[in-house]
C-alpha positions as CSV (number, residue, x, y, z in Angstrom):
1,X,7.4,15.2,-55.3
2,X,4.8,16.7,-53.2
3,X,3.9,16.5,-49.3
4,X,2.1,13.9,-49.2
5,X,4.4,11.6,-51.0
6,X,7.7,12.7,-48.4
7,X,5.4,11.8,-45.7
8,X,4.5,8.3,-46.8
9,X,8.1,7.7,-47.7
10,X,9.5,8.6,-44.4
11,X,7.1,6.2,-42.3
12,X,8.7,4.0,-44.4
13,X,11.9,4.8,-43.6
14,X,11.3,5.0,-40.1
15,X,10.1,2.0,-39.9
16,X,12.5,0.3,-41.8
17,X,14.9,1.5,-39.4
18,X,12.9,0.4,-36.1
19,X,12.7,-2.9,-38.0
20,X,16.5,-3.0,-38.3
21,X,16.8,-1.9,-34.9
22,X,15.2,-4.9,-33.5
23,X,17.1,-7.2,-35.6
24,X,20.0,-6.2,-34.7
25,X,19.7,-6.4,-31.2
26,X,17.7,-9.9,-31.9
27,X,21.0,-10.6,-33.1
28,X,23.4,-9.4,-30.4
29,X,21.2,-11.5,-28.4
30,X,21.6,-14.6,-30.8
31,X,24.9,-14.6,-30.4
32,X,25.5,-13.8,-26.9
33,X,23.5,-17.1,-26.8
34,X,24.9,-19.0,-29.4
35,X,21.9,-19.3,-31.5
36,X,21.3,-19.1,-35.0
37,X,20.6,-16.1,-37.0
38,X,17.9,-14.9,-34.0
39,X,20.1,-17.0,-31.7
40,X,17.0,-18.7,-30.3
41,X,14.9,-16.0,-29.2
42,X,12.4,-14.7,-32.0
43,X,10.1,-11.5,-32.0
44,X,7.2,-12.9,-30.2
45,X,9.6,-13.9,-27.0
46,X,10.9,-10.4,-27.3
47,X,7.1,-8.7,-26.5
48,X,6.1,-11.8,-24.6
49,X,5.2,-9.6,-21.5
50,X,2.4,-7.6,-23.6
51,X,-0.8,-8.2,-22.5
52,X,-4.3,-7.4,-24.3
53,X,-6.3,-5.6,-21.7
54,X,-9.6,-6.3,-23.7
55,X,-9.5,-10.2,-23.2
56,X,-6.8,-10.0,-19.8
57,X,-5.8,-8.3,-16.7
58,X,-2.5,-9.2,-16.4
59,X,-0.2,-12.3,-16.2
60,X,1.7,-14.0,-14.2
61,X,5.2,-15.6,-15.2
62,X,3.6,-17.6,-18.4
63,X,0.1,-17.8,-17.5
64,X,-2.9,-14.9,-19.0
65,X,-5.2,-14.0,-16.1
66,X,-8.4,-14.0,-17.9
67,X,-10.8,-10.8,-17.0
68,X,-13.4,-13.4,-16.3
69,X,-11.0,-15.4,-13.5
70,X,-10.2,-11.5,-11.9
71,X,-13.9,-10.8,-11.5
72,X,-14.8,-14.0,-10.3
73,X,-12.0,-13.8,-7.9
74,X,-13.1,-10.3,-6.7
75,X,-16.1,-11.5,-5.9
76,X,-15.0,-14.4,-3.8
77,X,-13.4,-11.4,-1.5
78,X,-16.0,-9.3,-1.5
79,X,-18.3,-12.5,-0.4
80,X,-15.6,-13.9,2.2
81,X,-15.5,-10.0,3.7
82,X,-19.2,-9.9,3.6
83,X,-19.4,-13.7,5.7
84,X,-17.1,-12.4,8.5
85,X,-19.3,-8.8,8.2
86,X,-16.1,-6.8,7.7
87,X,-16.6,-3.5,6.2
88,X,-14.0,-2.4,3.6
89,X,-13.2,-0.1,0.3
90,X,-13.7,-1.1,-3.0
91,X,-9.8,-1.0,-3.2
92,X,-9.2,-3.7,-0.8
93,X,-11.4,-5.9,-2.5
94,X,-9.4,-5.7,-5.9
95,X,-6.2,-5.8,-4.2
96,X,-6.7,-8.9,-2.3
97,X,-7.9,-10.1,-5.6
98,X,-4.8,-9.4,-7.6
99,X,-2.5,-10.8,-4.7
100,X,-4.4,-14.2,-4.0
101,X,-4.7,-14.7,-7.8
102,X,-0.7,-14.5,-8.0
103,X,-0.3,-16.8,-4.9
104,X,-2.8,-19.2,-6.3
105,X,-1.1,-18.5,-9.5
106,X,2.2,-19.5,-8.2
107,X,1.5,-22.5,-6.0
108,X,-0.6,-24.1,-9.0
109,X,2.5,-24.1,-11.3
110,X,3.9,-26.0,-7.8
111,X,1.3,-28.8,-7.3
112,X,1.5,-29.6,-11.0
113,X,5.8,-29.8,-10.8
114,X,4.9,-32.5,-7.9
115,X,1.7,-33.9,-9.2
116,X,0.1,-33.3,-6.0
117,X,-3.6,-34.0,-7.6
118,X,-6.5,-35.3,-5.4
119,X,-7.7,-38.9,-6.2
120,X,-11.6,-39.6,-5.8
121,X,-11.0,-41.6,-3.0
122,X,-9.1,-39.1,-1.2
123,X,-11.9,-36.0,-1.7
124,X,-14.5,-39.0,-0.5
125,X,-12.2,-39.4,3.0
126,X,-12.0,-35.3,2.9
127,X,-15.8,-34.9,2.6
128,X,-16.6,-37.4,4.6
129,X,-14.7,-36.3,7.6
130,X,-14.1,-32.8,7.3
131,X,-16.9,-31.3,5.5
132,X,-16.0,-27.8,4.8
133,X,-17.9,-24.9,7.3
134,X,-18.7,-23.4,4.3
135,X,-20.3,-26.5,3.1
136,X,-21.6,-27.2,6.4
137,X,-23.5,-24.0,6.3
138,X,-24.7,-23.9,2.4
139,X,-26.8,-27.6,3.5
140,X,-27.9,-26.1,6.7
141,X,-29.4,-23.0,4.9
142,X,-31.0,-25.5,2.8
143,X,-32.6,-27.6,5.5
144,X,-30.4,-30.7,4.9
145,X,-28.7,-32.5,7.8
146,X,-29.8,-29.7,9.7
147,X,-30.7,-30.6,13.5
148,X,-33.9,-28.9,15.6
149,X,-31.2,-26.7,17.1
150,X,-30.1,-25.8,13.8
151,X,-26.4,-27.0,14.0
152,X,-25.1,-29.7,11.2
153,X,-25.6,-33.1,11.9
154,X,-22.3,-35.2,11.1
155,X,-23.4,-38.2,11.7
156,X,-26.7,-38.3,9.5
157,X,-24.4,-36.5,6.5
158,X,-21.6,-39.7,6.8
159,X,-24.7,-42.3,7.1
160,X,-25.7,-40.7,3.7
161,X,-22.2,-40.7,2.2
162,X,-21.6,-44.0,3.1
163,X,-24.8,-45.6,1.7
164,X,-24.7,-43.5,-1.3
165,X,-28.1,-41.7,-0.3
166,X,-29.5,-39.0,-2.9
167,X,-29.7,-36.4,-0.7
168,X,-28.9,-33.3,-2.3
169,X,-31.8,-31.6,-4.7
170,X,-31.4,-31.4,-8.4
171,X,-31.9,-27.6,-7.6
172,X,-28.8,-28.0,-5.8
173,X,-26.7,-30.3,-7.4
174,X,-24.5,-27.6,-9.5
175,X,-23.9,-25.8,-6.1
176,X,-22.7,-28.9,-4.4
177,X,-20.3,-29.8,-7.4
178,X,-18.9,-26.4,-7.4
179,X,-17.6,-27.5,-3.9
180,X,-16.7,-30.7,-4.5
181,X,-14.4,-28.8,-7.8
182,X,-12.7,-26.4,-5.2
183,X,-11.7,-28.9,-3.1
184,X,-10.4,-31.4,-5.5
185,X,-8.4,-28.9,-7.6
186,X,-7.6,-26.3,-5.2
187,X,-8.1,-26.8,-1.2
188,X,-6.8,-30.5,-0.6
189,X,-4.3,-30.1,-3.4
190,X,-2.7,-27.2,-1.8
191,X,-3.0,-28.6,1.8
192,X,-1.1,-31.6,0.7
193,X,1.6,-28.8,-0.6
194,X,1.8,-27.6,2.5
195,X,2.1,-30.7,4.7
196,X,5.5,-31.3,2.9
197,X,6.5,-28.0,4.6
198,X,5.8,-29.6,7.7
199,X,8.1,-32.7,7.6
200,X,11.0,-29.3,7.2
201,X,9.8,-28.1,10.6
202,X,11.6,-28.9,13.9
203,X,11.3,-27.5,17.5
204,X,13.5,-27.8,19.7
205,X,12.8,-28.8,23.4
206,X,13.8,-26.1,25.5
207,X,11.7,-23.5,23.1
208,X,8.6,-25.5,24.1
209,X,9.1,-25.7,27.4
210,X,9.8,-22.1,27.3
211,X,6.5,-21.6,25.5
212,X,4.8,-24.1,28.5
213,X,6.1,-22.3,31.4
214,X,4.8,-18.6,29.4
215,X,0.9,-20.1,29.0
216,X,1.3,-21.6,32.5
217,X,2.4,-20.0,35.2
218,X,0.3,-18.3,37.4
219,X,1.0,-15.4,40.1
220,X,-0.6,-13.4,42.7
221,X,0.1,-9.8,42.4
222,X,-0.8,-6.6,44.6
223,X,-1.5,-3.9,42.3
224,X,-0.8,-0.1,42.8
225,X,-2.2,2.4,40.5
226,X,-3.4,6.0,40.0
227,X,-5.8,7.0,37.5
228,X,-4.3,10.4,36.9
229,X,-7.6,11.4,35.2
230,X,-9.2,11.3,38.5
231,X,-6.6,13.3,40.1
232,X,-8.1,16.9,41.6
233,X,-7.6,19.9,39.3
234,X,-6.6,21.8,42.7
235,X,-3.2,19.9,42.3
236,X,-2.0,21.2,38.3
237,X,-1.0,24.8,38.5
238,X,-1.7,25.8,34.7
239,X,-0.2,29.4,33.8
240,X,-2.3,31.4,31.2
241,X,0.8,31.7,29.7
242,X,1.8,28.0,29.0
243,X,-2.3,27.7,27.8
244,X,-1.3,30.3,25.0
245,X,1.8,28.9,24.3
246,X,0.2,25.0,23.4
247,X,-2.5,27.4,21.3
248,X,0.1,29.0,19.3
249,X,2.8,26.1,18.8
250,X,0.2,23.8,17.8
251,X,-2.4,26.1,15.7
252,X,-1.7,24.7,11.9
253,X,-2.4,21.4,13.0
254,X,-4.7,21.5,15.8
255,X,-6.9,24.5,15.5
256,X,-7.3,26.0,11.8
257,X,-9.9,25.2,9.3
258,X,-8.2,24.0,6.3
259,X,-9.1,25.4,2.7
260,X,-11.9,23.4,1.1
261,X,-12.9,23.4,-2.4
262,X,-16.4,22.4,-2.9
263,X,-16.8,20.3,-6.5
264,X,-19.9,18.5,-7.9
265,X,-19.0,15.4,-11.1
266,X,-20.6,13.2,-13.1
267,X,-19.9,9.7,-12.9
268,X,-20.1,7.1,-15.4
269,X,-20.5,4.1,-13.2
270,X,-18.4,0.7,-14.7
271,X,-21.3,-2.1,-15.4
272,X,-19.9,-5.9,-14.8
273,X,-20.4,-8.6,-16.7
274,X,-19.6,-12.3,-16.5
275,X,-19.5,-12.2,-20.5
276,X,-16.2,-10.9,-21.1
277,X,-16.5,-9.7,-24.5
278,X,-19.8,-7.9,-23.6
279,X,-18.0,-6.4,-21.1
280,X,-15.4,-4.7,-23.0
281,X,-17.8,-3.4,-25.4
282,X,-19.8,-1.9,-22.3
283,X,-16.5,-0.1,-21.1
284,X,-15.8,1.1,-24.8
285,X,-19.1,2.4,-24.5
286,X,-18.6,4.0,-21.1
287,X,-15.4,5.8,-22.2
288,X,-16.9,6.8,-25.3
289,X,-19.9,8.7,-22.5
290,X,-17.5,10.1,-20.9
291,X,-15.2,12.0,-23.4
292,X,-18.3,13.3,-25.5
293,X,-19.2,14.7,-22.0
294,X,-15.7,16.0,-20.9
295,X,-15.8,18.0,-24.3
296,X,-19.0,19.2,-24.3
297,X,-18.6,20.3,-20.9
298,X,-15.7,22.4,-21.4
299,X,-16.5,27.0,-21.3
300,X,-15.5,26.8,-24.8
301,X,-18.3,24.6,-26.0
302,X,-21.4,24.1,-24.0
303,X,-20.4,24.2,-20.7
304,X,-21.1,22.2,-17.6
305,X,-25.1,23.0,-17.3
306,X,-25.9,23.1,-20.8
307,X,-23.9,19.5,-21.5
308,X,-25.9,18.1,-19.1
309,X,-29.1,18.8,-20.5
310,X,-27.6,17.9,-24.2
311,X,-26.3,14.3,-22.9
312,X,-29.6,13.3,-20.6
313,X,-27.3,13.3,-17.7
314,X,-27.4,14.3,-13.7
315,X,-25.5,15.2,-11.2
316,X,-24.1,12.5,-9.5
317,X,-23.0,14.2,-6.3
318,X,-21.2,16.9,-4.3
319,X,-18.0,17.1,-2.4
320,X,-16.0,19.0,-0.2
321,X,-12.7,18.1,-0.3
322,X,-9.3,19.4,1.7
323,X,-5.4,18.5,1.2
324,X,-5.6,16.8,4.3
325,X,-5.9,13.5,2.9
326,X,-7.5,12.5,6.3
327,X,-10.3,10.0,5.3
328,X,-9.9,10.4,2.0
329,X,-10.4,14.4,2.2
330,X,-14.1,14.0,1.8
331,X,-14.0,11.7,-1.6
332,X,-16.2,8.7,-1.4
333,X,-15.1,4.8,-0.6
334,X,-15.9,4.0,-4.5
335,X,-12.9,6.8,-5.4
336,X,-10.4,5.5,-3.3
337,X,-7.1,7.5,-2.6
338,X,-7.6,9.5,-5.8
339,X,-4.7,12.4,-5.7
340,X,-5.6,13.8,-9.2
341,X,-8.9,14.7,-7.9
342,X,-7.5,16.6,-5.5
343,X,-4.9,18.3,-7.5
344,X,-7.2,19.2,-10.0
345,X,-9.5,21.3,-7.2
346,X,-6.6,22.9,-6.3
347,X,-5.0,23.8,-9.2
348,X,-7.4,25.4,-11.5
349,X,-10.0,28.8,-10.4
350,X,-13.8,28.1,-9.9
351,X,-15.9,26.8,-12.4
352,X,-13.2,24.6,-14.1
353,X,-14.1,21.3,-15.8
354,X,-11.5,18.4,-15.3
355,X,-10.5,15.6,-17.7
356,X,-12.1,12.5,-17.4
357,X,-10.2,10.9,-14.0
358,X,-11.1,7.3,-13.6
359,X,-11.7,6.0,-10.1
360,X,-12.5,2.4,-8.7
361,X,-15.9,2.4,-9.7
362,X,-15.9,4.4,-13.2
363,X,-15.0,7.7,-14.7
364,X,-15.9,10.8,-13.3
365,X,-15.9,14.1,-14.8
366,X,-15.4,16.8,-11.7
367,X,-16.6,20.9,-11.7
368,X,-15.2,23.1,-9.1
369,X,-18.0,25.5,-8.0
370,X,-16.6,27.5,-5.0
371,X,-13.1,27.6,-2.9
372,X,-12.9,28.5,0.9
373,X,-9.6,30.0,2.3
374,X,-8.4,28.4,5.6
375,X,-8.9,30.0,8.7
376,X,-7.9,29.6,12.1
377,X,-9.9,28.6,15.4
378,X,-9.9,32.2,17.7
379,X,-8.2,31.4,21.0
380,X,-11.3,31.9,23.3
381,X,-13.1,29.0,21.3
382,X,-10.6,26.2,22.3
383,X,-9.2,27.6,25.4
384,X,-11.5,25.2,27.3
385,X,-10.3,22.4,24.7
386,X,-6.7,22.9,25.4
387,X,-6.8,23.7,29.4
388,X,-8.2,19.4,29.5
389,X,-5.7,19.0,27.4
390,X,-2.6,20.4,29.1
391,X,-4.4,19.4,32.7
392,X,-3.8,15.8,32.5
393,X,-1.0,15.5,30.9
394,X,0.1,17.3,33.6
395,X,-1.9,14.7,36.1
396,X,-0.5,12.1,34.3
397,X,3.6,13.5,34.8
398,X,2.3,14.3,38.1
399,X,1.4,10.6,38.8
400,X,4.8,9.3,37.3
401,X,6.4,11.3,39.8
402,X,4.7,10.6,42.8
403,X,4.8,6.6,41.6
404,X,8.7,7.4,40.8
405,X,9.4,8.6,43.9
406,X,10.9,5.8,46.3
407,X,10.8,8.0,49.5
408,X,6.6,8.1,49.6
409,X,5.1,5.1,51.2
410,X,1.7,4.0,49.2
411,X,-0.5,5.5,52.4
412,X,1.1,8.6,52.2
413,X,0.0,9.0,48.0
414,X,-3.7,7.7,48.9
415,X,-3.8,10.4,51.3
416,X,-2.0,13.0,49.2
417,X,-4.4,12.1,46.1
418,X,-7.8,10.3,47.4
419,X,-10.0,12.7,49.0
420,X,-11.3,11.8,52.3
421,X,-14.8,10.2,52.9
422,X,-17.4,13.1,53.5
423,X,-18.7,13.2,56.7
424,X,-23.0,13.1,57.5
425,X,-23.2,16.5,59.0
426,X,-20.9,17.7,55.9
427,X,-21.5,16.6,52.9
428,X,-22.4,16.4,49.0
429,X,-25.3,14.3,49.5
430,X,-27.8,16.6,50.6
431,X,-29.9,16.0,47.8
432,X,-30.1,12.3,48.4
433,X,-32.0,13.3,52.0
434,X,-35.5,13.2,50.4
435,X,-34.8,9.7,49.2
436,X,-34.3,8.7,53.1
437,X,-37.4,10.4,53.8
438,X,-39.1,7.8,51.9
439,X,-37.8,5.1,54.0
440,X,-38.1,6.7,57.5
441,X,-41.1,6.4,59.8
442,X,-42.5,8.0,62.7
443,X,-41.5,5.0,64.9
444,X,-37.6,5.8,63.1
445,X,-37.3,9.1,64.9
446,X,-35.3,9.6,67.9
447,X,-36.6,12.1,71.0
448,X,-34.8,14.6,69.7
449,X,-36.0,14.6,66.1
450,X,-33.3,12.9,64.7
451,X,-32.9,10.3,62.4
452,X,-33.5,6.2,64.0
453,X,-31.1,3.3,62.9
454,X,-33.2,2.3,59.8
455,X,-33.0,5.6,58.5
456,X,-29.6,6.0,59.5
457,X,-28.7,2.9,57.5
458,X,-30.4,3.9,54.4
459,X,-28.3,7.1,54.7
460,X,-25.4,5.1,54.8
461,X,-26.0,2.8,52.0
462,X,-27.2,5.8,49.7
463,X,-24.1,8.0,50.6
464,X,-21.8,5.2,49.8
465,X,-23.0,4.3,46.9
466,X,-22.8,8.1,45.7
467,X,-18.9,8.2,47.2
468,X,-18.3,5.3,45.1
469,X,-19.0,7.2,42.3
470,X,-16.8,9.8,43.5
471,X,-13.0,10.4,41.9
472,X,-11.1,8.1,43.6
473,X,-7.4,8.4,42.0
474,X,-5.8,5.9,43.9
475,X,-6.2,2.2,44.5
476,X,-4.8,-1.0,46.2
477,X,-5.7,-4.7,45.1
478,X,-4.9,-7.8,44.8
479,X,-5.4,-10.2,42.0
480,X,-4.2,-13.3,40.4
481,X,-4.4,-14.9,36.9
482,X,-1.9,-16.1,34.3
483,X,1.3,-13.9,33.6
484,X,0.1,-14.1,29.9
485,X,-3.2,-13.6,30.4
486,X,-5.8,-10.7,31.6
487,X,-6.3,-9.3,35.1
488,X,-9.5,-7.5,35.9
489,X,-8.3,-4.0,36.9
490,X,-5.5,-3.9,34.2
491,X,-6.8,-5.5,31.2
492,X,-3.9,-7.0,28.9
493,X,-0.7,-5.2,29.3
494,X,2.7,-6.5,27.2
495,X,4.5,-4.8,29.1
496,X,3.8,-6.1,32.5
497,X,3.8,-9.6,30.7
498,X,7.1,-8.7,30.1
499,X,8.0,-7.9,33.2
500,X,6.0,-10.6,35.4
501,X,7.8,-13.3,33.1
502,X,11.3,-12.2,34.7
503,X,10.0,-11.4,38.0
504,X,10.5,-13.5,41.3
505,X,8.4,-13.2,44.6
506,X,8.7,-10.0,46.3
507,X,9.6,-8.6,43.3
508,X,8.2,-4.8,42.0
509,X,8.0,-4.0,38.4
510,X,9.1,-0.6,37.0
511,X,6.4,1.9,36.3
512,X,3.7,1.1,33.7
513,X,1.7,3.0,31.7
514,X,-1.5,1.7,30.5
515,X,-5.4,3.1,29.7
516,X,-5.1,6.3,32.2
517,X,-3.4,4.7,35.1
518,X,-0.1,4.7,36.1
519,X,0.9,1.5,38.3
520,X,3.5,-1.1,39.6
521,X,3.0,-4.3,40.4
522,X,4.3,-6.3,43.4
523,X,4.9,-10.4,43.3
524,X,3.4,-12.0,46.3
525,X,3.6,-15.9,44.8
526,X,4.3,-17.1,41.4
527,X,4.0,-20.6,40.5
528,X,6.4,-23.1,38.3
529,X,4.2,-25.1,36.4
530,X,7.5,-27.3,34.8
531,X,7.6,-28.6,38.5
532,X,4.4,-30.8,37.9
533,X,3.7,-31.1,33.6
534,X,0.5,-31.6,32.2
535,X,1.3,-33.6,29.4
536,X,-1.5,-33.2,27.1
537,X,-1.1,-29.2,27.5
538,X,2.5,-29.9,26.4
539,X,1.8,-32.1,23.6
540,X,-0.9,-29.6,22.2
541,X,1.6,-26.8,22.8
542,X,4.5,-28.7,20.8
543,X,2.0,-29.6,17.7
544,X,1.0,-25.5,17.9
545,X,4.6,-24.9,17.3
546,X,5.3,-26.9,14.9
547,X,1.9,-25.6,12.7
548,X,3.2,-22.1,13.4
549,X,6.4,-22.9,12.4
550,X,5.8,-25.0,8.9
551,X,3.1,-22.2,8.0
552,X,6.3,-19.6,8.7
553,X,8.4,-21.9,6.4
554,X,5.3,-22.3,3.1
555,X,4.4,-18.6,3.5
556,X,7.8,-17.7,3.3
557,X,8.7,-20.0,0.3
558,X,5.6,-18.5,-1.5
559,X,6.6,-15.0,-0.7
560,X,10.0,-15.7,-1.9
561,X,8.0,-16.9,-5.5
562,X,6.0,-13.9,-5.4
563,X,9.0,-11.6,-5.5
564,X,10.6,-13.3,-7.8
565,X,7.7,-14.0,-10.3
566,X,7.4,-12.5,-13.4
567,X,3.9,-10.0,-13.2
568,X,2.5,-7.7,-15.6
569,X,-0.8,-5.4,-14.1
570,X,-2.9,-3.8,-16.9
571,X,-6.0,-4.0,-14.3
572,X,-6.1,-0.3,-14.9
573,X,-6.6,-0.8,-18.8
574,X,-9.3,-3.0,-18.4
575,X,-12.3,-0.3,-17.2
C-alpha cells in the first residue's frame, strides 16, 4: 500500500468519525428531547447560525440580512449625517447601520405578531396631515407647493390631496412612492407600536408638579465672583523649585516626543455595488490584488519598489504614526482604530512589508521606511509653558480661599484683588493723549495751558474705556432669570441649579466652580409659581412626561430584544 493510498483512507476515516461524532450528539440531543432517532433537531438546525458572507452580512434571530439591505442601510446614515452636516468616520456610519438594522429587525418581527399594518386610508390621513419634513423638503427642492418665501405650503398640498390633483411629475413619481413605501411599511407601522407603549405610561401628580415648579420659578440673585485668571501675578509666589518639580513629575506625558515610525502602503480601495453578486466578484478580485502584491512585495521576491512597477501600482500615501493612539496615532478616518497597523510598525526593523491588513475602506499593504526614537522636551523650552500652568492654578486655589474664607467681607477682596482706577496725572494711558489732541481746540485750553472740559471729557471717556479693558478679578451683580435656565454672567451651571432649587431668600450657596471664576450666589427673592398655575404650561408639561416616559418604556423593551436576540456579524467577511 503506498502513500498515497494511507492518505486517502485516513480522510476517510476521519471523517467517518466526525460524521459519527455529530450523530451521536444529534442523538443525545434527541433524546434529551424526546424525539425520534434525531429527536427533532436535524443537521441543518445544528449549523443554522452559518451564514454565507458572499450573498449576507449577518442575521438576525431567523432572518438573512441581505448585503444589498446593509449597503442600502449605510447609505441612509451616511445621508441622514450629511442632512444634519455632522462630520463622522467611516466606522460610525457602519455601526449605526448594523445596530438600526437589528432594531428595525427586531421591531418588524413585532408589528407582524400584532398585525399592526397601515391601511390606505390611514397613510392618506398621515400624508395629508403630517407630511414628512423630509417629504416637505424633497417637493420644495422640486418647486412644488413651494411658497415665494420658499417654505411649504400645507394648505395648497391638502387642496391637491383632497381633489386628487396630478401634481407630482412622472420624473418624480418613483421618488414620491419610495416615501409613500417607508411610511406605510415602516414609519406609521412602528409609531402605532409605540403608542401602545404609551397607554403603559403613568405620572404621577406630585412628579409633575415637581417638574412645574423646576421650569418655573424664577429668582433674583446677587452674584459674587472672581475670575482667578485675572488675578495679578504679584500675588502667586512660584519657587524655581516647585517649576522643576511639575517639569520632572509630569515629563513622559507632558513634555517628550514620542517614537514615530514613518510607513508609506498601498491601498486597494473596496468598490460598491448595488448588484450584489457583481460585488462579490469585485472583492474576489480586490483580494486577489492585494496578495499577488503582498508577495511580490516581500525582500525575498521583488521587493517593495520593484512590485510596484511590476503590478502598475502607486503609492497611496504616507504616515507617521505613534503608540499614542491619540487621534488615531496619525492613521486616516478611512482606517479607523486599526491596532495591527500599529503593531506591525512597531514590531518589525525598517524596510519591512506587512501582510495584507484590511481596514474600513479596503486592504492595505504597509512598508516601514524610517523609525524615530522618542525624546524629551529640554526644560528651558517649556519653562514658560509650565510657569502659566502652575500660576493659575495657584490663582484659582488662591480664589477658593479667599471666597472660603467667612471672616473677609466682599469690599475687603475687591480691594485685596481689583487694582485701583489709575489716576490722570499717573497713568497707563499716555499713549491715548494724541487721540485727545484730535479733539481739543484752541478755545479748549485753559490760561494755564491745560486741558478745557471738552478735552477733559474725551480723556475721560477714552481712559475708561481702556480701564475697562483692564484685569478686573473681581465683580458684583445682580441678575435674575429662571433657576433652570441661563444667567448672563454665569452661563448654565448644574450645579448652582442644584443649589438655587433648594435655596430660600437670603440664602448663599456654597462655592462654585465654573469657566474660570470662582463664585457664590446670594437669594434676594425667589418666586413660587404653584401659588398661581398656568394651566396650559402644566398640561404641556404633563403630556412631555408622559412622551418621555413611554419612549423610556419602548426603548427599553427593544433594548431588552436586542440583548436577547440571536445575531451573527460576518460584516468583516463580506470585503
Amino acid at each position: 500500500m503506498n502513500m498515497t493510498s494511507i492518505r486517502e483512507k485516513s480522510k476517510i476515516f476521519l471523517w467517518v468519525c466526525l460524521i459519527g461524532f455529530i450523530l451521536s450528539l444529534v442523538g443525545v440531543m434527541g433524546t434529551a428531547n424526546g424525539g425520534g432517532f434525531l429527536g427533532g433537531a436535524s443537521l441543518t438546525s445544528m449549523f443554522s447560525n452559518t451564514v454565507n458572507p458572499a450573498l449576507y452580512v449577518g442575521k438576525v434571530n431567523d432572518k438573512n440580512i441581505s448585503r444589498r439591505a446593509f449597503s442600502i442601510e449605510l447609505q441612509a446614515q451616511r445621508n441622514a449625517q450629511t442632512q444634519f452636516q455632522i462630520s463622522t468616520s467611516e466606522q460610525y456610519y457602519i455601526g449605526r447601520a448594523w445596530e438600526s438594522i437589528i432594531q428595525n429587525t427586531i421591531t418588524d418581527k413585532k408589528i407582524e405578531e400584532l398585525n399592526l399594518k397601515t391601511q390606505d386610508a390611514e397613510l392618506k390621513e398621515y400624508l395629508l396631515n403630517s407630511p414628512p419634513r423630509p417629504l416637505q423638503d424633497f417637493l420644495i427642492q422640486n418647486n412644488i407647493f413651494k411658497k415665494e418665501d420658499g417654505s411649504f405650503d400645507l394648505s395648497l398640498y391638502q387642496e391637491s390631496i383632497n381633489n386628487n390633483l396630478s401634481w407630482v411629475p412622472d420624473s418624480l413619481i418613483n421618488i414620491f412612492s419610495n416615501y409613500e413605501f417607508r411610511l406605510k411599511s415602516n414609519e406609521i407601522p412602528r409609531s402605532k407600536l409605540q403608542h401602545l407603549y404609551s397607554s403603559l405610561s403613568t405620572i404621577p401628580d406630585n412628579k409633575v408638579n415637581n417638574e412645574y415648579t423646576y421650569t418655573n420659578t424664577k429668582c433674583n440673585i446677587d452674584v459674587f465672583s472672581i475670575d482667578y485668571t485675572k488675578i495679578s501675578d504679584n500675588v502667586i509666589n512660584l519657587e524655581e523649585e516647585k517649576i522643576e518639580s511639575y517639569y520632572n513629575e509630569n515629563l513622559e506625558d507632558k513634555f517628550s516626543n514620542p517614537e514615530s515610525i514613518l510607513v508609506d502602503y498601498v491601498l486597494f480601495k473596496n468598490i460598491i455595488n448595488d448588484d450584489d453578486s457583481l460585488e462579490v466578484l469585485l472583492n474576489e478580485d480586490l483580494r486577489q490584488k492585494a496578495d499577488d502584491f503582498a508577495f511580490n512585495a516581500r525582500e525575498d521576491m521583488l521587493g517593495f519598489d520593484e512590485a510596484l512597477i511590476n503590478d502598475s501600482l502607486k503609492i497611496t500615501g504616507t504616515l507617521s504614526l505613534t503608540e499614542k493612539f491619540d487621534n488615531n496615532s496619525g492613521l486616516p478616518i478611512n482606517m479607523g482604530y486599526n491596532r495591527s497597523i500599529i503593531r506591525f510598525a512597531f514590531d518589525n526593523p525598517i524596510n519591512s512589508v506587512s501582510d495584507k491588513i484590511t481596514t474600513q475602506d479596503g486592504i492595505a499593504i504597509f512598508r516601514i521606511l524610517d523609525k524615530n526614537e522618542g525624546s524629551n522636551k529640554p526644560f528651558d523650552d517649556v519653562k514658560d509653558q509650565i510657569v502659566k500652568t502652575i500660576t493659575t492654578e495657584l490663582k484659582k486655589d488662591y480664589a477658593i480661599e479667599l471666597m472660603s474664607n467667612n471672616d473677609l467681607s466682599w469690599s475687603e477682596i475687591e480691594d485685596m484683588l481689583n487694582p485701583d482706577e489709575p489716576e490722570i496725572d499717573n497713568n497707563p494711558f499716555k499713549d491715548n493723549i494724541e487721540k485727545i489732541k484730535d479733539f481739543q481746540s484752541e478755545n479748549d485750553l485753559e490760561s494755564d495751558g491745560k486741558w478745557g472740559p471738552t478735552s477733559q471729557a474725551k480723556y475721560s471717556e477714552i481712559k475708561k474705556e481702556e480701564y475697562d479693558k483692564e484685569k478686573i478679578a473681581v465683580t458684583s451683580l445682580s441678575e435674575e432669570g429662571p433657576i433652570n435656565g441661563s444667567f448672563k454672567s454665569l452661563g448654565k451651571n448644574y450645579q448652582l441649579m442644584g443649589y438655587l432649587s433648594v435655596m430660600k431668600q437670603g440664602d448663599i450657596s456654597k462655592t462654585i466652580d465654573s469657566n474660570n471664576k470662582i463664585y457664590k450666589v446670594k437669594v434676594n427673592s425667589i418666586t413660587d409659581p404653584l401659588e398661581s398655575i398656568d394651566t396650559d404650561k402644566f398640561n404641556t408639561i404633563k403630556d412631555r412626561l408622559i412622551k418621555n416616559m413611554s419612549n423610556s418604556i419602548f426603548n427599553n423593551w427593544i433594548q431588552y430584544m436586542r440583548k436577547n436576540a440571536e445575531v451573527v456579524d460576518v460584516r468583516h467577511k463580506s470585503i
